[in-house]
C-alpha positions in Angstrom: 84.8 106.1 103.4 84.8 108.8 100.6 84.0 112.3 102.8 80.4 113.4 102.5 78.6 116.2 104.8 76.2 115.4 107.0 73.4 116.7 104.8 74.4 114.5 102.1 74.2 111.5 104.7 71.1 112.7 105.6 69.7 113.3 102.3 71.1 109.4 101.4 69.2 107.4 104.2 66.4 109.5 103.8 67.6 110.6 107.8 66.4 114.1 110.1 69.1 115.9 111.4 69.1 116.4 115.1 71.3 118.5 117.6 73.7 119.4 114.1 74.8 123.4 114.4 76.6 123.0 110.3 74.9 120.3 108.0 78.2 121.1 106.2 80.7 119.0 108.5 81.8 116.4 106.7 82.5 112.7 107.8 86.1 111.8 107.1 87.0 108.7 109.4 85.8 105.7 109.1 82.0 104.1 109.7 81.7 102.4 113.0 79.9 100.4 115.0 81.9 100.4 118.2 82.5 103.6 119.9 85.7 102.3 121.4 86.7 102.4 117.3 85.4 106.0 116.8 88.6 108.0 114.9 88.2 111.8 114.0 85.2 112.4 111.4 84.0 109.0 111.8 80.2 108.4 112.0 79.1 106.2 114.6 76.2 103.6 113.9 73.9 103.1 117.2 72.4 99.5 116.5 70.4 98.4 119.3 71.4 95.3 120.4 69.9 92.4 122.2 72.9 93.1 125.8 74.2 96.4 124.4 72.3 99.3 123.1 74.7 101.6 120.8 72.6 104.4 121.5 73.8 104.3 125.0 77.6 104.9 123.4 76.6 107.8 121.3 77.8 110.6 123.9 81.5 108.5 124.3 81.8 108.2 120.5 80.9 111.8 119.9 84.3 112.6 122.8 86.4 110.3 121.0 86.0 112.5 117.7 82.9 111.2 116.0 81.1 113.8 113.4 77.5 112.3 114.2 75.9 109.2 115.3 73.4 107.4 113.0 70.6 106.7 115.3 67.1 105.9 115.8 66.4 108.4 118.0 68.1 111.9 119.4 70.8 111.2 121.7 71.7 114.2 122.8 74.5 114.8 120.0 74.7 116.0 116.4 72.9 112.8 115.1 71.0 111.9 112.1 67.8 109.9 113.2 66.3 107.7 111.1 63.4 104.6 111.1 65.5 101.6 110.6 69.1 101.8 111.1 70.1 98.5 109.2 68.4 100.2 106.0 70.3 103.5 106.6 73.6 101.6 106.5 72.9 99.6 104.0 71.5 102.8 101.7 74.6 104.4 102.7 76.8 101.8 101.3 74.8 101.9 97.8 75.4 105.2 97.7 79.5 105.0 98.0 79.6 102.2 95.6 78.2 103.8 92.9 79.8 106.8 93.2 83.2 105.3 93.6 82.6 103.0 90.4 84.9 99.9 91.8 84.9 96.3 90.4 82.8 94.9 92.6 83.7 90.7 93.0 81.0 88.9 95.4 81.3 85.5 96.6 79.5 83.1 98.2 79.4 78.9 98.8 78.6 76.8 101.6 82.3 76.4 103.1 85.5 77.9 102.0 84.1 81.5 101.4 86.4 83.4 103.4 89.4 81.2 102.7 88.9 81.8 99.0 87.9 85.6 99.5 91.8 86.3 101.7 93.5 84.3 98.2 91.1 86.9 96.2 92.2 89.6 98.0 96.2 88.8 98.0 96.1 87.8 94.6 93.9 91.4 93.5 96.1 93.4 95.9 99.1 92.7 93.3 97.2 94.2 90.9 95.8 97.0 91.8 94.2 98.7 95.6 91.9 96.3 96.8 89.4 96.0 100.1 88.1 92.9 101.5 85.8 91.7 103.9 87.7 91.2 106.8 87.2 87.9 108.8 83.7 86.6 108.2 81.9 90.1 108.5 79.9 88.6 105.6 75.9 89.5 106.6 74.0 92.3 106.3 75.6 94.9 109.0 78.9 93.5 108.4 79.1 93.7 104.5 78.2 97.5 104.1 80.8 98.6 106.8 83.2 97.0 104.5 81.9 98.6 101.0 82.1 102.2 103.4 85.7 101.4 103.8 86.4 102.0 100.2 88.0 104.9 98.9 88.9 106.7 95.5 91.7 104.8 94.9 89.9 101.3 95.3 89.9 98.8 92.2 88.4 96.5 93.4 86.4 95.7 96.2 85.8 91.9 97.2 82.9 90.6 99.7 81.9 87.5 101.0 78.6 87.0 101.3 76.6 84.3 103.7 73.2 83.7 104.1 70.8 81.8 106.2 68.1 81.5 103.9 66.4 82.0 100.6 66.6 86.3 100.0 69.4 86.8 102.1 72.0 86.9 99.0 69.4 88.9 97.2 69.4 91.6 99.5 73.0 92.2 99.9 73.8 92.0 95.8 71.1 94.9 96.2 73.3 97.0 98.4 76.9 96.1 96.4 75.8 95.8 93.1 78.6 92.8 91.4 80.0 92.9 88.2 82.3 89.8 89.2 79.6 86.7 90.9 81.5 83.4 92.4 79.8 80.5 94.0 82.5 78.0 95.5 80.2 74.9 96.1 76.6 74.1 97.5 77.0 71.7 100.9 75.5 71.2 103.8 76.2 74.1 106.1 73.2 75.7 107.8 70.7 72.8 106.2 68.7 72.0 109.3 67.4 76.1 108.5 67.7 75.6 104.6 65.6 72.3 104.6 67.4 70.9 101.9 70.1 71.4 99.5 68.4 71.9 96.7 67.2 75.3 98.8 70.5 76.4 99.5 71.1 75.9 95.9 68.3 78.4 95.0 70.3 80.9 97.7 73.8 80.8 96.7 72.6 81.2 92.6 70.9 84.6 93.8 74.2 85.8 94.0 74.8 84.8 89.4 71.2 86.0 89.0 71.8 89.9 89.6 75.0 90.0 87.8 74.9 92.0 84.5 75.0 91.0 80.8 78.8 92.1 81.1 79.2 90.8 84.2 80.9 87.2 85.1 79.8 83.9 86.6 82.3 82.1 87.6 81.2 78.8 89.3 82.5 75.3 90.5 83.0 72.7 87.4 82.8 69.7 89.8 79.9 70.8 91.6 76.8 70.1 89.9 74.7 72.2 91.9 76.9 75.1 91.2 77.8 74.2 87.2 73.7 74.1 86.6 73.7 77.7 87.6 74.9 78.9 84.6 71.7 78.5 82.9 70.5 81.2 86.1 72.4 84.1 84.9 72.8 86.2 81.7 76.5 86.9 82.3 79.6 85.2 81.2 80.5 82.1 82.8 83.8 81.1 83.7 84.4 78.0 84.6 87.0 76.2 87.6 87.8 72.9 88.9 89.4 69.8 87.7 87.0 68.9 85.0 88.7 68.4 82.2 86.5 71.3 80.2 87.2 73.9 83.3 88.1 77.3 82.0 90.7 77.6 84.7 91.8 73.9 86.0 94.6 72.0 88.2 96.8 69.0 87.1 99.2 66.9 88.5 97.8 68.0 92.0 99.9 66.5 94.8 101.0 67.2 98.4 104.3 68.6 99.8 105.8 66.3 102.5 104.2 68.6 105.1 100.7 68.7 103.5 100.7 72.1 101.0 99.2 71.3 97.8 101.0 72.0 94.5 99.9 71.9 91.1 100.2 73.4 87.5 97.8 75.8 87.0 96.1 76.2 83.3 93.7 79.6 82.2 93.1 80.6 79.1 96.0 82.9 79.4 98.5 80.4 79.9 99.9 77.6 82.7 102.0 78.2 85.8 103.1 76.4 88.4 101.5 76.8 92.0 102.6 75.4 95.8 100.6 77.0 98.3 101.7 77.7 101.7 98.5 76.7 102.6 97.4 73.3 104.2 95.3 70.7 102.7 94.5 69.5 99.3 90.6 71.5 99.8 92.6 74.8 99.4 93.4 73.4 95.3 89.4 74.3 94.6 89.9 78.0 96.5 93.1 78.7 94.6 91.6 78.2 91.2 88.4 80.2 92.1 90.6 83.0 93.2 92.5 82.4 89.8 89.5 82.7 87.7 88.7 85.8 89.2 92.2 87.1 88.7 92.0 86.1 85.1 88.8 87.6 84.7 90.4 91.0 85.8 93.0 91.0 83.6 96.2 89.1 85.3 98.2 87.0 83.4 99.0 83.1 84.9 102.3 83.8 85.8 101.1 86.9 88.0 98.2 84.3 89.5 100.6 81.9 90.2 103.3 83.8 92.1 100.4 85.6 94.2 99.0 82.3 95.0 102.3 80.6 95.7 102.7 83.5 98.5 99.6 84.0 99.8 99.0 83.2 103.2 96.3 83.3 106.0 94.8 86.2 107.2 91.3 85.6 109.1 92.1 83.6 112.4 91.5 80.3 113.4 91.4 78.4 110.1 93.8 75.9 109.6 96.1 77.9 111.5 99.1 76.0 112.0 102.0 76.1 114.7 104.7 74.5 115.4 105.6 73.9 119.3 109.6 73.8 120.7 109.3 70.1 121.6 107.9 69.1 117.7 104.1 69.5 118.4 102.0 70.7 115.5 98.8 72.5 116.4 96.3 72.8 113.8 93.8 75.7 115.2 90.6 75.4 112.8 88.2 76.1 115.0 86.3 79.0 113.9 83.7 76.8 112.0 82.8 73.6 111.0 80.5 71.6 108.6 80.6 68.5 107.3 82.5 69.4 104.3 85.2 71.3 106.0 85.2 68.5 108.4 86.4 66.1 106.2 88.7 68.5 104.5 90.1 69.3 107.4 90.7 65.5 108.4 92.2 64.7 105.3 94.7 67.5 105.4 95.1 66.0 109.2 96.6 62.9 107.7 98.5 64.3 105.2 100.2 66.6 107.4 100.7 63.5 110.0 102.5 60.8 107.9 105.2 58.9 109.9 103.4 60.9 112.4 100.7 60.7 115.5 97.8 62.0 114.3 95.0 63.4 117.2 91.3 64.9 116.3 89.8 66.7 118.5 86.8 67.5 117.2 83.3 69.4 118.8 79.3 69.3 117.3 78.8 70.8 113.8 75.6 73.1 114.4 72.4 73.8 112.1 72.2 70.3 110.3 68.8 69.6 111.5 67.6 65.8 110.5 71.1 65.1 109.5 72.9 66.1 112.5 73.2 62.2 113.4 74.2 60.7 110.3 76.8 63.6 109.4 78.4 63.4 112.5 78.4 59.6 112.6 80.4 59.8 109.4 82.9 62.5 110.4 83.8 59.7 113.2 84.2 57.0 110.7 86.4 59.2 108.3 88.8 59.5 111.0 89.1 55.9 111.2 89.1 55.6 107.2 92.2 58.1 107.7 94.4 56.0 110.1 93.5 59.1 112.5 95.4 57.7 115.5 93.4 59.2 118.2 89.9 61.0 118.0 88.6 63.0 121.1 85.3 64.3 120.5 84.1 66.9 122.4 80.7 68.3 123.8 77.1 66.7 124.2 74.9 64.3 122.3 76.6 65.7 119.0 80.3 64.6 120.2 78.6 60.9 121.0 77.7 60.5 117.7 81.2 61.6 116.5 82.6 58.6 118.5 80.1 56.5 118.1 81.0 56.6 113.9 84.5 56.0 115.1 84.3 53.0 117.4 81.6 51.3 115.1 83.7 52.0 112.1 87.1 50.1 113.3 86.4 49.0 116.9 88.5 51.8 117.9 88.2 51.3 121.6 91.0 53.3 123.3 92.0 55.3 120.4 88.1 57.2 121.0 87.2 59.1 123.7 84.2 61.5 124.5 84.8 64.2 127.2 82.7 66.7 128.2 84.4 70.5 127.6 87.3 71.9 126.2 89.0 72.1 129.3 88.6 68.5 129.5 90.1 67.7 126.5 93.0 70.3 127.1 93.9 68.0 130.3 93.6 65.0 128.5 96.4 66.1 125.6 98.4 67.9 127.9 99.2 64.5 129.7 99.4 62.6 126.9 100.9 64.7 123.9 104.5 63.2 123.0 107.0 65.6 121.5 105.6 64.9 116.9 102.7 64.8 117.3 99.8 66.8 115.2 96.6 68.0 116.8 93.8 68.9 114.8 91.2 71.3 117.0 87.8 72.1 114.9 84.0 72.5 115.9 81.3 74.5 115.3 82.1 78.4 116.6 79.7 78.0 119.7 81.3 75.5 121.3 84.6 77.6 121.6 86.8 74.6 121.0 89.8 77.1 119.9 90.4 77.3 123.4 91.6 73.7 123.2 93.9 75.1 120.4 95.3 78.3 122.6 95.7 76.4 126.0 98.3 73.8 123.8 100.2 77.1 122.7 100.2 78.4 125.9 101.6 76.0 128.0 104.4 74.8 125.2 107.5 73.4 127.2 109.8 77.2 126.9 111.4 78.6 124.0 110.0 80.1 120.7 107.0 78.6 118.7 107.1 79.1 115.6 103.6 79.6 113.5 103.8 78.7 109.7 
C-alpha cells in the first residue's frame, strides 16, 4: 500500500493507538490478514474468526516484522484498536483510493466474473500498471486488501465484486468508488438466497447506479436483464455481445479443432482478429467485455486483440486444462458451479471431445433454493443433448437429480452412474479411463470435487504432463 504513519492510519479508521512508542512509524509492506504473510512494515488485520481468532497471531505477526496490528482490542503490541475491524479496513481502503487517483473498473455478473476480470487485467496490464483481484477475493474483506495493494504507479485498478444479496454491491462501490462499471449477465447463481432473478437483477445494477456522469456502463447486449440497466445509471453506456447494435461485437465466431473460440472482433475503433487460448465458446461473451473496457481506456482493437489472443488463465481451477502422457485430457473446473457455467462448461466438454470419449463428472450446484431440482435435472439432460458419452454424478440427493435428467432424457442406462464421494468417482475413472479420453470435473466449491481432478494428474501413467 502507499506508506502512511500510524497516526494517519489511526486518524483514517477513526482508531486509538495502543502500546505505539512513535505514531510516526510508517507502514510500508503490505496489508495482511495472515500473520504467516506478515513482511517488514506490513500492518496486520486481527479479524476474529468463527475457528481462528487473528488476535491470537498479533504477537507472531509483530516478530515477523509487522508495524502494528489493527485490532479490536490491545494485544499486547503497538496496535491501533478500533470498534469494528471490517469498517476500519474498508475506511482504510477509501482512503488509498482517493488519494492514489487510479481508474477504478468494477465488475460484477452472476458467472464469469473472475474469468472476465484475469482477461481485464492481461489486456490492461499492456497498457499501463494494473492490480487485480486475485482469485475470487471479491467480498467485503477480500476487495479492500486488494485496493491496499495499489501503489503510485497504478493505472488502473480492477475488482470483482460478488454479492449475496440486495446492498452488498452498494457497499463495496462505497469503499472503491468506479469510474469504469461492468455487469457480465444476471443468472441463477445464489437464487435460492436472492429469491428470484429479477432480485439479483436489482443487486448486480447497484454496481451502474453509483457510477459518475463521466463514468461508463458497460453491460451485456444479449442479456435483457443487464441491457435494461442502462436506463439505471447516468453514465455512458457501452454496449457488448453479438447483437447486431453492440458497441463492441463478435462475428464469424467458431471453434478451433480443440475447442478455443475465435472470432473477428469489431469496436468503434476498428476490427481485429481474436483466437483465445482459452476453452469454450462462453469465454466469446468475457473477451468482448474485457474489450469494451479496454476500448473504453483508450486501446486501440489491434492492441485488444493481441492481448486477448494471449491471455491465459490465472485463478485456479477453472477450466483448467491438462494433458496426461497416455492422451488423457483433464478439464479441472471445479472451483464453482451454477447452472449457467454448467452448461457452458458441458458444451465446451463436447467441443473439445469430438472424435473423442467424452466423461462428466459432475457434483450439486449449491444456493438454488426451489430450483435446485429442475436445474439440476436439466444439467443431466444437456449432457445427453451433447452426446456426453459418460456422466458420473457425484454427491447426495443433488447428484440423483443430475442422473435422473440424464437417464430420463436418453435412457442412458450404463452410460449414468451416481456414486457417492469424490474418491468414489476417482476409482471409478481410474479403472476405466482409456488413453483420449476427456474428463470434465465441476461442482459446487463445497463438495471439493477438484480432488477428482488432482487424483487423475497424480496418478498419470510416468512421464511429463503437459498443462495447456
Amino acid at each position: 500500500m502507499i506508506a502512511l504513519s500510524l497516526a494517519e492510519i489511526a486518524e483514517i479508521v477513526g482508531g486509538q493507538p495502543h502500546d505505539i512508542p512513535d505514531p510516526s512509524v510508517r507502514v510500508t509492506g503490505p496489508v495482511v490478514i495472515d500473520s504467516r504473510q506478515v513482511a517488514a512494515g506490513s500492518l496486520f488485520v486481527a479479524f476474529a474468526g468463527e475457528h481462528v481468532d487473528g488476535h491470537d497471531y498479533a504477537q507472531r505477526a509483530f516478530e515477523a516484522g509487522a508495524a502494528a496490528v489493527l485490532a479490536a482490542r490491545p494485544v499486547g503490541v503497538p496496535a491501533i484498536v478500533v470498534d469494528d475491524v471490517q469498517s476500519a479496513l474498508g475506511a482504510l481502503a477509501r482512503d488509498a483510493v482517493r488519494r492514489l487517483g487510479t481508474q477504478v473498473v468494477a465488475l460484477t455478473g452472476s458467472s464469469g466474473k473472475t474469468s472476465t476480470k484475469d482477461l481485464i487485467a492481461q489486456v490492461l496490464q499492456r497498457h499501463a500498471p494494473t492490480v487485480f483481484t486475485p482469485g475470487s477475493l471479491n467480498n467485503e474483506i477480500g476487495l479492500p486488501l486488494t485496493a491496499l495493494t495499489a501503489t503510485e504507479e497504478t493505472r488502473h485498478l480492477v475488482l470483482e465484486m460478488g454479492a449475496r444479496g440486495v446492498g452488498h454491491i452498494r457497499y463495496l462501490t462505497g469503499l472503491t468508488p468506479p469510474r469504469i462499471g461492468l455487469v457480465l449477465n444476471v443468472g441463477t447463481a445464489h437464487i435460492g438466497e436472492f429469491g428470484g432473478r429479477d432480485q439479483i437483477a436489482l443487486a448486480k445494477g447497484e454496481l451502474v447506479e453509483v457510477l459518475p456522469e463521466h463514468g461508463c456502463a458497460v453491460l451485456n447486449a444479449d442479456d435483457p436483464l443487464v441491457r435494461a440497466m442502462a436506463a439505471r445509471t447516468k453514465a455512458r453506456v457501452l454496449l457488448f455481445g453479438e447483437a447486431e447494435d453492440a458497441d463492441v461485437r463478435a462475428e464469424n465466431v467458431r471453434l478451433t479443432a480443440s475447442g478455443q473460440p475465435s472470432f473477428r472482433l469489431h469496436t468503434p475503433s476498428g476490427c481485429s482478429d481474436v483466437t483465445l487460448r482459452l476453452y469454450g465458446e462462453h469465454h466469446v461473451s468475457n473477451a468482448l467485455a474485457a474489450a469494451a473496457v479496454a476500448h473504453e481506456l483508450g486501446m486501440s482493437a489491434d492492441e485488444i486483440a493481441r492481448a486477448l489472443s494471449e491471455a491465459g488463465t490465472l485463478s485456479r481451477w477453472r477450466m483448467e486444462v491438462t494433458e496426461r502422457p497416455d492422451g488423457v485430457t483433464v478439464v479441472n473446473d471445479a472451483y464453482n458451479a451454477n447452472p449457467e457455467s454448467m452448461r457452458a462448461a458441458l458444451r465446451a466438454l463436447a467441443a473439445m471431445g469430438k472424435g473423442r470419449r467424452t466423461w462428466a463428472v459432475l457434483g450439486p450446484m449449491a444456493e438454488l433454493g426451489d430450483e435446485s431440482l429442475a436445474e439440476h435435472d436439466a444439467v443431466g439432460r444437456l449432457a445427453v443433448r451433447l452426446n456426453v458419452s459418460k456422466l458420473v454424478a457425484v454427491g447426495d440427493r443433488e447428484a440423483s437429480w443430475l442422473q435422473l435428467g440424464a437417464y430420463n432424457e436418453g435412457s442412458w442406462g450404463e452410460e449414468s452412474v451416481h456414486v457417492s464421494d469424490a474418491q468414489a468417482a476417482v476409482d471409478l475413472l481410474r479403472s476405466e479411463l482409456r488413453p483420449g479420453d476427456v474428463v470434465l470435473v465441476k461442482a459446487s466449491r463445497s463438495i471439493g470435487l477438484e480432488r477428482v481432478a488432482l487424483a487423475l494428474l497424480e496418478t498419470a501413467v510416468e512421464g511429463e504432463v503437459t498443462a495447456r
